[in-house]
C-alpha positions in Angstrom: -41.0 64.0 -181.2 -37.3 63.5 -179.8 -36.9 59.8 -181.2 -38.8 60.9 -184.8 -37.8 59.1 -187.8 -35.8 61.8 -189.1 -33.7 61.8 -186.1 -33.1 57.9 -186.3 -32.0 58.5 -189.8 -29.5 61.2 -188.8 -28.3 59.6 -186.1 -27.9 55.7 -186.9 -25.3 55.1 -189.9 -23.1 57.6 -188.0 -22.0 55.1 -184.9 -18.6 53.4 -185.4 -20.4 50.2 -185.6 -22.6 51.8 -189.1 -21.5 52.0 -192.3 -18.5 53.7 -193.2 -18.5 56.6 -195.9 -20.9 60.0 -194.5 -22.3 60.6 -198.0 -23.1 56.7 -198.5 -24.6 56.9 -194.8 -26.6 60.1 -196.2 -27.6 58.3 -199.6 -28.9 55.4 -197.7 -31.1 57.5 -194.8 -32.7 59.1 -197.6 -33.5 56.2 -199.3 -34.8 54.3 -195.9 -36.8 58.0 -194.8 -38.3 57.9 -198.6 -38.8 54.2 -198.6 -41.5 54.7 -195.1 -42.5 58.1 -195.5 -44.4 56.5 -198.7 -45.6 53.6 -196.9 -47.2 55.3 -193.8 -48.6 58.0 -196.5 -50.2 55.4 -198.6 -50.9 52.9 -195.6 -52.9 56.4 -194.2 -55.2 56.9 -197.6 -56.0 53.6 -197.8 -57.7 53.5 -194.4 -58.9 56.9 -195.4 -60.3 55.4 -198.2 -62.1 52.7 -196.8 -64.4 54.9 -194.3 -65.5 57.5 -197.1 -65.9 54.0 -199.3 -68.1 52.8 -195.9 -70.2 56.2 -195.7 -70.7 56.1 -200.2 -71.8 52.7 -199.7 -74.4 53.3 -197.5 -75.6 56.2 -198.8 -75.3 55.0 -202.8 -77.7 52.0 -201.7 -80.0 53.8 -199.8 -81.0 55.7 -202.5 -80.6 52.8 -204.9 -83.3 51.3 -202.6 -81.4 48.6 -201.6 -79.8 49.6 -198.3 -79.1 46.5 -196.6 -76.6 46.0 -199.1 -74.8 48.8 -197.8 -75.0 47.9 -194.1 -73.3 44.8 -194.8 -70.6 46.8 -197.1 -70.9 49.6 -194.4 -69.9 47.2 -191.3 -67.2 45.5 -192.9 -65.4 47.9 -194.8 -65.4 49.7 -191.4 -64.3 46.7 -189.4 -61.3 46.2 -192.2 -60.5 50.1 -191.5 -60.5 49.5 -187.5 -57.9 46.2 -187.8 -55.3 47.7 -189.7 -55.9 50.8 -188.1 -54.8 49.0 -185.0 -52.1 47.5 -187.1 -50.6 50.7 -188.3 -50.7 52.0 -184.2 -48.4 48.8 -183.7 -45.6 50.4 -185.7 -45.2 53.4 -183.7 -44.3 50.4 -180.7 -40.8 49.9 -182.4 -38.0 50.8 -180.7 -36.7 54.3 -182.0 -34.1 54.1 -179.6 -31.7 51.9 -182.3 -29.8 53.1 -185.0 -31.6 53.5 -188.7 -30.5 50.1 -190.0 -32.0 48.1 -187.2 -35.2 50.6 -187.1 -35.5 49.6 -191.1 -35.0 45.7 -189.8 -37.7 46.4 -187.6 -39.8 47.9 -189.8 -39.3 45.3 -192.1 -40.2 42.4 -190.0 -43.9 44.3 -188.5 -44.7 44.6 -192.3 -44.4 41.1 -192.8 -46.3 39.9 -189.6 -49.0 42.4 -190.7 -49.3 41.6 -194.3 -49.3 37.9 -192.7 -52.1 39.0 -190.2 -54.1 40.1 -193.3 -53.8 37.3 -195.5 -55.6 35.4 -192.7 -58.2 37.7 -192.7 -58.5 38.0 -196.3 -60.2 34.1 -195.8 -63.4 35.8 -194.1 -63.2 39.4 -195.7 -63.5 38.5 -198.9 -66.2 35.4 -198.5 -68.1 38.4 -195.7 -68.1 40.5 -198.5 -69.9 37.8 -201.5 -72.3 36.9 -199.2 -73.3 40.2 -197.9 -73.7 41.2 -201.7 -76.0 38.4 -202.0 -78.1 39.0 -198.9 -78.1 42.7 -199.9 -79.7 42.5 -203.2 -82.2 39.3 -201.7 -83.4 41.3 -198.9 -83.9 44.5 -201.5 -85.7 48.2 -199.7 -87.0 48.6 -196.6 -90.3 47.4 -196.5 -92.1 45.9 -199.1 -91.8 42.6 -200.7 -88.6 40.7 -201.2 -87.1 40.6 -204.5 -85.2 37.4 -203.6 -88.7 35.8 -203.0 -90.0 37.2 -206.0 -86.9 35.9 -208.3 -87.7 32.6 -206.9 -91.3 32.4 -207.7 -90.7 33.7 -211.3 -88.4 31.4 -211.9 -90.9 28.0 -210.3 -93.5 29.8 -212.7 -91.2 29.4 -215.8 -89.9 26.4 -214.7 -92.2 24.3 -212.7 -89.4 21.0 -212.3 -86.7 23.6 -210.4 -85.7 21.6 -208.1 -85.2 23.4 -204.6 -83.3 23.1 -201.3 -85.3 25.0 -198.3 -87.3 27.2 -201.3 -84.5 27.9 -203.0 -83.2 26.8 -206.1 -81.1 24.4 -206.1 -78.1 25.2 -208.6 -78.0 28.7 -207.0 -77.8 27.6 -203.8 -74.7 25.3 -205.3 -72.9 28.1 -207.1 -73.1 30.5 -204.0 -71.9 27.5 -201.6 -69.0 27.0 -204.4 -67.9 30.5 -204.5 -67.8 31.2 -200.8 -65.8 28.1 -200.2 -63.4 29.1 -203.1 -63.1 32.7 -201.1 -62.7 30.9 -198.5 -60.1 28.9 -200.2 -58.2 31.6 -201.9 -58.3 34.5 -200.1 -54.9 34.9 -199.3 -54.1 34.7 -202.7 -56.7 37.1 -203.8 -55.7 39.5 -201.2 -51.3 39.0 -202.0 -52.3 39.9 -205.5 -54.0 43.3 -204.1 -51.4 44.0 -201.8 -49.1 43.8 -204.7 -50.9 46.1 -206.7 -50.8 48.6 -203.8 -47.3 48.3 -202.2 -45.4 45.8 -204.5 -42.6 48.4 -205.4 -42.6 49.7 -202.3 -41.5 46.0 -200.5 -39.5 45.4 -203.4 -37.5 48.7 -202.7 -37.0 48.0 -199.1 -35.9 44.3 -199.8 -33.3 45.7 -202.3 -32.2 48.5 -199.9 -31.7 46.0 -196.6 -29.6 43.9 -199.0 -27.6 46.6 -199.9 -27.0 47.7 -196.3 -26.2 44.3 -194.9 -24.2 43.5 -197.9 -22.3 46.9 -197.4 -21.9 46.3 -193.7 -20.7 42.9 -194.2 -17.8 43.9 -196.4 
């Protein structure tokens, strides 16, 4: 490809307008090539990841008998695979044309607006995924009774002054309502604290590498 990262590197730090020294222009293009190469690598077996997590999911339930669990975790994990895979496509719309340091800027800033994109749909990801748990192990096999329906009644036989809410009992219904709202609530925390298990050295290193650059620029 003729505007490939490696020949933005090459080319960028070199213009009169770069930095100054050759080898510090060197040192810092490997840095910034390092710094994305890992990102892309690890943004790519994530999304891996979450279609062979889709396919073990279904298949892991269905012979657990309790497949509509894994429909639920099947669509979902393959709808968060299908956003970000859209997300990652976006980066390849940066311009290539600029030199390394504003590609870097660049890259820097689509990060953020994804990672931003995400937190918002960490709010209905993370609730999706409770609830589909629940449903999944309520609704039980294929056929059958319904072990949701059967919890229930074993728990009106042991307890005949259970007080229920459309057949179902009543603190449950609370706690589920309580935890989805706190989902709800939280998400974009819960998912910032994954994101920084996954790529928190990786957006540390490219915050301290800008800083260098536009500090060394600067000067």
């Amino acid at each position: 490809m003729e505007n490939s990262i490696e020949t933005i590197w090459k080319q960028g730090f070199l213009k009169s307008d770069a930095l100054v020294a050759p080898k510090l222009n060197d040192l810092y293009n490997q840095k910034s090539t390092h710094i994305i190469d890992k990102f892309n690598n690890r943004f790519r077996k994530n999304l891996i990841g979450l279609v062979i997590g889709a396919f073990f999911a279904l298949g892991f339930t269905y012979l657990n008998e309790i497949p509509y669990l894994g429909i639920g975790m099947f669509v979902l994990l393959n709808l968060l695979a299908i956003v970000n895979y859209k997300v990652w496509k976006g980066l390849g719309e940066i311009d290539k044309t600029e030199n390394s340091f504003h590609y870097l800027k660049s890259f820097d800033s689509w990060m953020k607006e994804q990672v931003a994109m995400n937190r918002k749909f960490a709010k209905f990801m993370y609730p999706a995924f409770f609830l589909s748990i629940i449903l999944g192990f309520w609704l039980g096999g294929f056929g059958g009774s319904i072990p949701g329906e059967n919890f229930v009644a074993d728990i009106v036989a042991n307890h005949p002054n259970t007080l229920l809410v459309f057949g179902l009992p009543m603190y449950g219904v609370l706690a589920i309502i309580i935890i989805t709202v706190v989902l709800i609530k939280f998400g974009d925390k819960i998912y910032d604290f994954d994101v920084k298990l996954m790529y928190g050295r990786i957006f540390n290193k490219l915050d301290e590498l800008i800083t260098d650059m536009e500090e060394i620029k600067a000067s």
